[in-house]
DRENTI-971922 format. One record per residue (C-alpha): x, y, z; residue in one letter. Coordinates in steps of 0.1 Angstrom, whole numbers, padded with zeros to 4 digits, always signed. Layout:
REM residues N
XYZa ...
This chain:
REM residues 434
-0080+0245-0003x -0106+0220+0006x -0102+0198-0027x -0073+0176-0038x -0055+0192-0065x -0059+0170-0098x -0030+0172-0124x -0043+0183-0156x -0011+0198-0171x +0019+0177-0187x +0048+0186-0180x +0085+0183-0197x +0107+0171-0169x +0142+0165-0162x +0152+0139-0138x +0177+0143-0112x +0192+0110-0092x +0218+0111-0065x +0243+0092-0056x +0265+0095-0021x +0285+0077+0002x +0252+0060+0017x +0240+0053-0016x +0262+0036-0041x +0258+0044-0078x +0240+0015-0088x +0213+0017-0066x +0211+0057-0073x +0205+0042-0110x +0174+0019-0096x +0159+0044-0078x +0161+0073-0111x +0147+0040-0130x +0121+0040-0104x +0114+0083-0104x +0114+0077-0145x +0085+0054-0142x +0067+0071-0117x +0067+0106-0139x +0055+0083-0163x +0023+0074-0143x +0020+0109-0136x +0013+0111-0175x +0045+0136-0175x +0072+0140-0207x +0107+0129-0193x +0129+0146-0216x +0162+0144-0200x +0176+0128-0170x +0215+0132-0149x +0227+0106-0121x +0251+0129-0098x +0276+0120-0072x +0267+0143-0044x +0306+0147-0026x +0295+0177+0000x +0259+0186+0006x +0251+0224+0007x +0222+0241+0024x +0212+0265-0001x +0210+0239-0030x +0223+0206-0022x +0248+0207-0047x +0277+0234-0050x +0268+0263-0073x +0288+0252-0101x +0271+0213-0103x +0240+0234-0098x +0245+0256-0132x +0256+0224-0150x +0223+0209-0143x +0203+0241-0149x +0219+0243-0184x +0211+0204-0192x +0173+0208-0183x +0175+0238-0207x +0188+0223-0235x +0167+0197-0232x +0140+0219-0231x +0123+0210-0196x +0102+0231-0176x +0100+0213-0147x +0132+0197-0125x +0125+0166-0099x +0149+0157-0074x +0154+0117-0066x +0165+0133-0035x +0144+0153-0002x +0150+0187-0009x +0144+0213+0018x +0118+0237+0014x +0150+0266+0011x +0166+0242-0013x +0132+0242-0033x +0128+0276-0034x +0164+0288-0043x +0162+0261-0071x +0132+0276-0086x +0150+0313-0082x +0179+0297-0100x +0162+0280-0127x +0132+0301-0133x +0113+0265-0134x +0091+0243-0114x +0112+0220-0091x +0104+0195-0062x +0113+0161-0052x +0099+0124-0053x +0081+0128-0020x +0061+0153-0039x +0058+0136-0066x +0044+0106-0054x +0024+0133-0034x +0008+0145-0070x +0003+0111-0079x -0017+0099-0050x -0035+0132-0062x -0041+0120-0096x -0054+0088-0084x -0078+0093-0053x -0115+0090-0063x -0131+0080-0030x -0138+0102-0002x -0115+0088+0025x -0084+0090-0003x -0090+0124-0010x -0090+0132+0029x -0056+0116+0031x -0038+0128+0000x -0052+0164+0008x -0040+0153+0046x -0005+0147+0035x -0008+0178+0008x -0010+0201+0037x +0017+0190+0056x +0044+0188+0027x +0029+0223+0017x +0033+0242+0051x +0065+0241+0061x +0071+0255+0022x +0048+0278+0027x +0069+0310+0035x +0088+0304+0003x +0058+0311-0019x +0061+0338-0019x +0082+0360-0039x +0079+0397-0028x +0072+0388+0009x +0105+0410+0017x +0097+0435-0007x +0062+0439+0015x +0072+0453+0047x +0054+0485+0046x +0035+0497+0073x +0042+0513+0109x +0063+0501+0128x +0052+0469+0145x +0026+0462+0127x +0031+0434+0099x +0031+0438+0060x +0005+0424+0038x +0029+0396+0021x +0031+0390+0061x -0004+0389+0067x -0008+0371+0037x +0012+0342+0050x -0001+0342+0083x -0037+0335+0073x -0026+0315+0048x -0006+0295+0075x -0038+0292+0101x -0061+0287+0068x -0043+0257+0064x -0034+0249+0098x -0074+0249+0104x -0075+0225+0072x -0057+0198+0084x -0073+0198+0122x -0104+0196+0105x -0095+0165+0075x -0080+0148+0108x -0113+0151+0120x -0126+0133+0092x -0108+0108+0088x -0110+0100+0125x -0151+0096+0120x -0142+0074+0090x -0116+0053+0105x -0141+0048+0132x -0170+0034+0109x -0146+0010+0100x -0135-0001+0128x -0174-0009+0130x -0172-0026+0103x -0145-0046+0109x -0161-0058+0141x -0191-0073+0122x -0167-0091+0101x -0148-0103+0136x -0180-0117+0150x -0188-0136+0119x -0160-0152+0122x -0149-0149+0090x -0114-0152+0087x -0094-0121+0062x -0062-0118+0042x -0045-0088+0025x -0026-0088-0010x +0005-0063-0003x +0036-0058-0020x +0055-0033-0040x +0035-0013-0064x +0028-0025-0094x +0035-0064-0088x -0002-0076-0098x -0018-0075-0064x -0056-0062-0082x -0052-0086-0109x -0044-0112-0083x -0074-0102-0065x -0093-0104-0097x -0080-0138-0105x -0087-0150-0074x -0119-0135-0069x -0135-0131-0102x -0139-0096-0097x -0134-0065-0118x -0112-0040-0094x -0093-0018-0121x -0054-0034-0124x -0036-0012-0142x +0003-0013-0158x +0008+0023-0138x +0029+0025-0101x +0002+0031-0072x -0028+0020-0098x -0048+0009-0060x -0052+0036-0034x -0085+0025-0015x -0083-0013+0003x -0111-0036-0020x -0124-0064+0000x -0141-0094-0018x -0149-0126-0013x -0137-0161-0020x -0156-0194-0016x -0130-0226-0009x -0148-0259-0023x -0154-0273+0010x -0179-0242+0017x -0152-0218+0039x -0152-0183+0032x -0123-0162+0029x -0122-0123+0026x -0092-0109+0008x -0085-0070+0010x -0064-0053-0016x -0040-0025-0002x -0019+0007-0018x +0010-0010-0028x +0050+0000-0010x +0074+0017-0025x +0113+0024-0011x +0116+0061+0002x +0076+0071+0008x +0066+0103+0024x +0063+0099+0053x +0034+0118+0059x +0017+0097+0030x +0029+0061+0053x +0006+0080+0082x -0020+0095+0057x -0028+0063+0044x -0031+0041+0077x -0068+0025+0071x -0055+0010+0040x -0020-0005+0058x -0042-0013+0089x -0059-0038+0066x -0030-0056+0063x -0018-0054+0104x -0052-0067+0111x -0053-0098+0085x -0053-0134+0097x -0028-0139+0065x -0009-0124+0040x -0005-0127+0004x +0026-0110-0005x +0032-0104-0040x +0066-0098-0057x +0071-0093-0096x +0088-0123-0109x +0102-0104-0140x +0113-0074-0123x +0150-0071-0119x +0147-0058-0081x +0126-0078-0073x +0147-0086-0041x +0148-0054-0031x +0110-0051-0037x +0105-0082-0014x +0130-0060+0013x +0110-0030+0012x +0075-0047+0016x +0086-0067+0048x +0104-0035+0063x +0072-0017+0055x +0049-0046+0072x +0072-0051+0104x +0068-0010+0107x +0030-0011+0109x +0028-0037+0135x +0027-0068+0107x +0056-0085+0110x +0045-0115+0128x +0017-0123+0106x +0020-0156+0086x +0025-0147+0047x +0027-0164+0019x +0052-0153-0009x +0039-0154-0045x +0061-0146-0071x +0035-0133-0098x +0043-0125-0137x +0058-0160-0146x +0046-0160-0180x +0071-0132-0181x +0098-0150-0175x +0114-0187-0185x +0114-0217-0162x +0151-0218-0154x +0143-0176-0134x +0112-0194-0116x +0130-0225-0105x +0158-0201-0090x +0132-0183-0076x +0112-0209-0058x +0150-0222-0044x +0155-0185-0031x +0126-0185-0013x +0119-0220+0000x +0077-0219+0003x +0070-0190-0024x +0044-0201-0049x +0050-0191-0087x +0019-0179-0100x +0006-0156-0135x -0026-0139-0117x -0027-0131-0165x -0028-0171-0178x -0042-0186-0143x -0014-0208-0138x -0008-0216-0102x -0036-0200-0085x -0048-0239-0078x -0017-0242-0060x -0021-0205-0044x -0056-0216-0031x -0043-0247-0016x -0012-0228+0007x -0041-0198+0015x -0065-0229+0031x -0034-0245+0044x -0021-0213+0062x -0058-0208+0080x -0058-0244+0090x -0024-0237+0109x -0044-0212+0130x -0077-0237+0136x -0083-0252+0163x -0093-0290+0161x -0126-0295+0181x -0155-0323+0181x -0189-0306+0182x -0223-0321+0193x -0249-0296+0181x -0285-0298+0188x -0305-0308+0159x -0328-0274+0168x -0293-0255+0164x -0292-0259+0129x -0275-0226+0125x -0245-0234+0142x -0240-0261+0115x -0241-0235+0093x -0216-0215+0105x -0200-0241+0109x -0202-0253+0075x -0191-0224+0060x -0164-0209+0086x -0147-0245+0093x -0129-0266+0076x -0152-0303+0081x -0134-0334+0088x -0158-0358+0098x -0200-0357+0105x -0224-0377+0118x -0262-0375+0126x -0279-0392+0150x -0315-0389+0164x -0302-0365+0188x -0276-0346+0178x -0251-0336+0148x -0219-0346+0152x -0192-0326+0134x -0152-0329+0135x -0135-0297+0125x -0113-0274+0129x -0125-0240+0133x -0108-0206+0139x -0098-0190+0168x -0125-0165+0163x -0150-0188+0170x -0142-0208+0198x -0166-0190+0220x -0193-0186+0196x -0190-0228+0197x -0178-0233+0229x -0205-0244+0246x -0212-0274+0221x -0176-0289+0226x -0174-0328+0233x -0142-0343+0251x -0150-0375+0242x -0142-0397+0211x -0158-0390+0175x -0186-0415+0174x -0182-0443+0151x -0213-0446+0121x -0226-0487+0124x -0230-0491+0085x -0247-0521+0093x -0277-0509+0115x -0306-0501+0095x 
């Protein structure tokens, strides 16, 4: 119980999407689009698929029993052993469609669940796939098992061993997740240290977010020079990658990249994967990416700002970058860019507007500087340094006492530079003295 399950076996699957009165038949469509491509990054066979109109929801199977049949006989003909629902399905709905159809049936919180799986290679993502694992598991947990009625023997009062079964199965698990909460709580904590070393240097942070799959790592890559894996797969980023980018006038910027959103997520997963959406809460800026070619791409940019105001981020300045434009022709960007006045059209692939990028990123940390004269020491030299690097420098001067610097400098530093603050005017340089 203690490892994250991988998933090793493919599977043929038959897709189920729902439409209702709260969600119209074209954006039922999207969202089965959506569950297609996420089986696919599951490295599952889709080999059939059925939008529904759901008119009266039932307990027992969501559907009435006759809707039910009709969609047991379509995965069968199509030869599928597994059935997932674009739709939450209660753990008594799970079970009596498994009864029913002698297959393997579950929903997309599970699914993305199994995908996470798939995809967690570092020690904190396994804790908080396993994490949400355990949660979506026990409350199903009774309906495991098959014979548990047929396994009441025993005197009376005393419990039967499908019973017993279930009950240290239950506190097996129950154990489990007090223990990965434990965990995660000592490595949330040695970030937090972390993070405070990065807050003391000053050193002012962004995080890429967006919908998965928009080109947030091969943004990062682009931007960065670095190798994080970007892959054409839904959720291809689980753990937040920091790296580091140098601006040409010497100021350093740290840019984290983080899981990317998707509509409907578990939300055990939103809560399981807090360190990586914390990144984002805590940034001085964000770079939020959109796909420029994708045809809901709207929607996309909905569900990443609902997501960001929900984790406490909705107040920090972002830039919109609408990525993928060598996907698409001039006349889409153009409508684009008038859509959303102060977006920048990049292709994180070709390089083209990442000049442009760079500029807004410097421009949306100046916004947050604070413009200060500075008359430092000559025997402080390393407050020119930081300086140098953490500022952006708009004037210097030396003379036989001091350095004399006009910048503007982030918040973060104030104090750290506080104490070398001049009220007066920026001395003027005499070119003519000798």
């Amino acid at each position: 119980m203690t490892e994250v399950k991988r998933i090793s076996e493919a599977s043929r699957v038959f897709l189920i999407g729902v439409a209702s009165g709260e969600m119209p038949k074209p954006e039922a469509k999207e969202l089965l689009d959506e569950l297609h491509r996420l089986t696919d990054t599951l490295g599952q066979e889709v080999v059939g698929e059925m939008l529904i109109l759901l008119r009266e929801y039932t307990s027992s199977l969501l559907v009435g029993t006759g809707k039910a049949q009709e969609i047991v006989d379509a995965a069968n003909k199509a030869g599928a052993d597994t059935i997932i629902f674009d739709h939450v399905l209660s753990p008594v709905q799970q079970r009596n469609w498994e009864k029913l159809s002698s297959k393997k049936v579950y929903d997309r919180a599970e699914l993305i669940i199994k995908i996470f799986a798939s995809r967690a290679f570092t020690k904190e993502a396994s804790l908080q796939v396993e994490l949400a694992q355990l949660e979506y598991t026990l409350p199903r947990l009774a309906h495991s098992y098959n014979d548990l009625m047929q396994q009441r023997g025993g005197r009376y009062g005393t419990k039967g061993s499908g019973e017993q079964k279930l009950e240290l199965d239950r506190r097996e698990i129950e154990r489990r997740i007090h223990e990965i909460k434990g965990e995660l709580e000592t490595v949330r904590k040695e970030r937090a240290v972390q993070r405070k070393r990065r807050e003391r240097s000053g050193v002012p942070r962004a995080a890429i977010v967006g919908y998965t799959n928009t080109g947030k790592s091969s943004l990062l890559n682009a931007l960065t020079s670095a190798s994080v894996p970007a892959e054409d797969k839904l959720f291809a980023t689980l753990d937040p990658t920091t790296r580091r980018i140098q601006f040409v006038r010497g100021q350093t910027l740290l840019i984290t990249d983080t899981v990317g959103f998707i509509r409907n997520l578990p939300p055990g997963l939103v809560e399981a994967f807090h360190s990586t959406l914390e990144e984002a809460s805590l940034a001085d800026v964000l770079i939020h990416v959109a796909d420029a070619s994708d045809k809901n791409i709207d929607i996309h940019i909905e569900t990443t700002m609902k997501v960001l105001s929900d984790i406490g981020a909705g107040e920090i300045p972002y830039i919109l970058v609408l990525n993928k434009i060598d996907l698409v022709d001039l006349d889409t960007v153009q409508a684009f860019l008038s859509r959303y006045p102060g977006s920048v059209a990049v292709s994180a692939k070709t390089g083209e507007g990442l000049g442009e990028l760079v500029k807004e990123i410097q421009e949306a940390l100046t916004k947050q500087m604070e413009p200060l004269i500075l008359r430092i020491p000559h025997n402080e030299y390393h407050i020119v340094s930081l300086i140098l690097r953490e500022a952006t420098v708009l004037d210097e001067h030396y003379d036989e006492e001091f350095t004399w610097i006009s910048c503007r400098i982030p918040r973060k530093l104030i104090n750290a530079v506080q104490e070398y603050a001049y009220n007066g005017a920026f001395p003027l340089v005499d070119f003519n003295k000798p």
